[in-house]
C-alpha positions as CSV (number, residue, x, y, z in Angstrom):
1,X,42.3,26.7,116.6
2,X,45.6,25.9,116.6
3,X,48.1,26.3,119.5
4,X,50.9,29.3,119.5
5,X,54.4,30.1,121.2
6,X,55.7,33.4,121.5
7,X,59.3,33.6,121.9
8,X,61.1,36.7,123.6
9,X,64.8,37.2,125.1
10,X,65.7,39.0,127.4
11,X,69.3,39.9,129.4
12,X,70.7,42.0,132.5
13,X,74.0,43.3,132.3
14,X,75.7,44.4,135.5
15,X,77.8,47.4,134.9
16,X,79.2,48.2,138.3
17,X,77.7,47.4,142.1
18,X,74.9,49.6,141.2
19,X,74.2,49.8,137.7
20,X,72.4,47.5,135.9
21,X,71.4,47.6,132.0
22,X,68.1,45.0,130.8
23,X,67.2,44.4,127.3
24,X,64.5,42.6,126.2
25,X,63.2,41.5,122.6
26,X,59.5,40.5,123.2
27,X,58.2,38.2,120.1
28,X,61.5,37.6,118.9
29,X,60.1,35.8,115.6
30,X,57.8,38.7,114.8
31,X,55.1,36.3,114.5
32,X,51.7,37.7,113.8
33,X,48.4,36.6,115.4
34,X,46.1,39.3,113.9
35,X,45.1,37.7,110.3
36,X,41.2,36.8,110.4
37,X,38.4,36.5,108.0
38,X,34.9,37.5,108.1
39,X,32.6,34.3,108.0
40,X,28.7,34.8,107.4
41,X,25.9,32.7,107.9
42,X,22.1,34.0,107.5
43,X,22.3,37.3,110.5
44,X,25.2,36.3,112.5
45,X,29.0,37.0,111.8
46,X,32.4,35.6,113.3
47,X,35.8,36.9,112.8
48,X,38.3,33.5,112.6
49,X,41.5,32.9,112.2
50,X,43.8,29.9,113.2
51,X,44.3,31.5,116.6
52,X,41.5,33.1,117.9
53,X,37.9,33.4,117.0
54,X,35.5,36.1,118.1
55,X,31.7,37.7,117.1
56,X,33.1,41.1,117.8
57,X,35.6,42.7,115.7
58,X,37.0,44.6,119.1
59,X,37.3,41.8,121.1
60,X,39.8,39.0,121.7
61,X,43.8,39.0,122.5
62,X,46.2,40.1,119.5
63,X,49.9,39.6,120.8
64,X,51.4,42.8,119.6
65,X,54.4,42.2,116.8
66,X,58.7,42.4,117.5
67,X,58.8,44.9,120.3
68,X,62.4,46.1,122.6
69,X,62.7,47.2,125.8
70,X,65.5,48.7,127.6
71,X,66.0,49.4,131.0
72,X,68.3,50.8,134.2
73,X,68.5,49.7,137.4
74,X,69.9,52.1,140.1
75,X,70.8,50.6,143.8
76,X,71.4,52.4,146.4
């Protein structure tokens, strides 16, 4: 399997004393993990891909695709 990176970014913008925006872009690159192939031999099956491999079609970690996120923080 190979190795993977996800890259997100992220920032905090102060407005005044107590408010503060946050932004985030989580996997900035869009990069997808969820391409896998069936693979047979005799009565068992595998789903592989070059990230993950699994015998279960429902099982395993897919990193969801380019995703925001926006936030206020209120002090008081």
């Amino acid at each position: 399997m190979k190795a993977w990176t996800v890259v997100d970014l992220g920032a905090s913008y102060k407005m005044t004393d107590t408010i503060t925006l946050n932004a985030s872009i989580n996997n900035l690159l869009d990069k997808d993990f969820s391409e896998v192939q069936l693979y047979g031999s005799g009565r068992n099956t595998e789903y592989a891909g070059d990230y993950f491999s699994t015998s279960r079609s429902t099982t395993g970690y897919v990193n969801p695709g380019r995703n925001y996120w926006l936030s206020v923080t209120l002090s008081f």
